[in-house]
C-alpha positions in Angstrom: 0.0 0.0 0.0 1.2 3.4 -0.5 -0.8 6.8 1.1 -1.6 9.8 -1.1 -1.3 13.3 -0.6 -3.8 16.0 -1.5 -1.4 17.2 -4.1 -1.3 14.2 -6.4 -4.9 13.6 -5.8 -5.4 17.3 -7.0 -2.7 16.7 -10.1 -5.1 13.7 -10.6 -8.6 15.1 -10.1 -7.3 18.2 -12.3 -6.1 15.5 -15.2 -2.6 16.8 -15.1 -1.3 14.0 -17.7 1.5 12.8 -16.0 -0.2 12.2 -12.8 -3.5 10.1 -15.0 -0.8 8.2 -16.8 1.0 7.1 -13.0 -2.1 6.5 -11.7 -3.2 4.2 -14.5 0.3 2.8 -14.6 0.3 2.2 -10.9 -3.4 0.3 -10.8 -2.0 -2.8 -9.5 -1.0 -0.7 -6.1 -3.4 -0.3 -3.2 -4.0 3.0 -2.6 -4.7 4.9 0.8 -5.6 8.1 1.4 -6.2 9.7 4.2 -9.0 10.6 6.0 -7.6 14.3 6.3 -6.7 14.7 2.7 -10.1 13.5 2.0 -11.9 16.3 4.1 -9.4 18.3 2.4 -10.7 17.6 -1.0 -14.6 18.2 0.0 -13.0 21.5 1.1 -12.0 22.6 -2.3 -14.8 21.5 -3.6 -17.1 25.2 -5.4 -20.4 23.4 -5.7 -22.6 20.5 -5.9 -21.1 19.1 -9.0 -17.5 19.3 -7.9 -19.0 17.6 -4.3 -20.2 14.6 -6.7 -17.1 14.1 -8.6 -14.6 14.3 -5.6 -16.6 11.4 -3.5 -16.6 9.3 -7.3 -13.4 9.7 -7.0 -12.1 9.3 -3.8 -14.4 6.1 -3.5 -11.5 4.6 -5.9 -9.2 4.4 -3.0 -9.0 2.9 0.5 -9.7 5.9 3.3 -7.3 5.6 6.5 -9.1 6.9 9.2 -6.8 8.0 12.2 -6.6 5.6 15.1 -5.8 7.0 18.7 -2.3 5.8 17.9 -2.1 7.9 15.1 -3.1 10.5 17.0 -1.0 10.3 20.0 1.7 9.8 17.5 0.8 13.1 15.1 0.7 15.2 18.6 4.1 13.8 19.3 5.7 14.7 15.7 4.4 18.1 16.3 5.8 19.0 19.7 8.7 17.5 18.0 8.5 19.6 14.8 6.0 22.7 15.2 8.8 25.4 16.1 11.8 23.8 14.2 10.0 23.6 11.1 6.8 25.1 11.2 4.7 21.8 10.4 0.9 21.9 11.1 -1.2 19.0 12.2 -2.4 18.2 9.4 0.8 17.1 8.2 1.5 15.5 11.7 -2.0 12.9 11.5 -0.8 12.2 7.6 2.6 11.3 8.4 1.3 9.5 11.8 -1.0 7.2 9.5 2.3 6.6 7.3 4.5 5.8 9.9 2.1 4.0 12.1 1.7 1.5 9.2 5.2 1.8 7.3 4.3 2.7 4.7 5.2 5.0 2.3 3.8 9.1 1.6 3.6 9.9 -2.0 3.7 13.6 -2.4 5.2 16.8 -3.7 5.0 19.0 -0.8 8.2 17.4 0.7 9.0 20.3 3.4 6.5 19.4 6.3 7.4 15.6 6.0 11.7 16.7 6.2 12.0 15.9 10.1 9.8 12.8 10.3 12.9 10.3 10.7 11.4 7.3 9.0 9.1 8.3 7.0 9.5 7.4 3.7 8.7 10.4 1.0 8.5 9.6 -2.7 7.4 12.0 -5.3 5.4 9.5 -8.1 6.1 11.5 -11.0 7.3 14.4 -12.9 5.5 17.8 -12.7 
């Protein structure tokens, strides 16, 4: 399994080629996303129609709700992380569910994830 972040869901849900030909290149994969980066994508959404096509699409993928361990993790990352470098918890619960579960984050937005020793941070493709 690999965990998704909002930016190459975006890339995807936009149609940014590269990202559709990774995705449909990568089908045999089990992907997760989580439960964050899911409310995050309702969040973007302008209206009714974009509401519809972000649940079609997320409903592709496995959700990862956080677990009190994720949680208790997330809060320690960002006592860990908050003043050093500026991470929010967002960034804390998605790297919690990754670590929690080794396994690896795939996204662009590398900066929040650079303290999380053990985390593993790949970006899938070339923008």
């Amino acid at each position: 399994m690999i965990l998704l972040d909002a930016d190459v869901l975006i890339d995807c849900l936009r149609g940014l080629p590269s990202a559709e030909r990774w995705l449909r290149e990568s089908s045999v994969r089990v992907f997760g996303i989580p439960g964050i980066v899911a409310m995050e994508l309702v969040v973007g959404c302008r209206d009714k129609t974009d509401l519809r096509h972000v649940q079609s699409f997320i409903r592709r993928f496995r959700v990862i709700w956080p677990e009190a361990n994720d949680f208790r993790r997330a809060f320690d990352l960002l006592v860990a992380h908050r003043l050093e470098f500026g991470v929010e918890a967002p960034d804390c619960i998605v790297a919690a569910i990754a670590l929690e579960r080794s396994i690896p984050l795939y996204t662009f937005n590398v900066k929040p994830f650079q303290g999380f020793s053990g985390l593993e941070v790949v970006q899938p493709y070339a923008r």
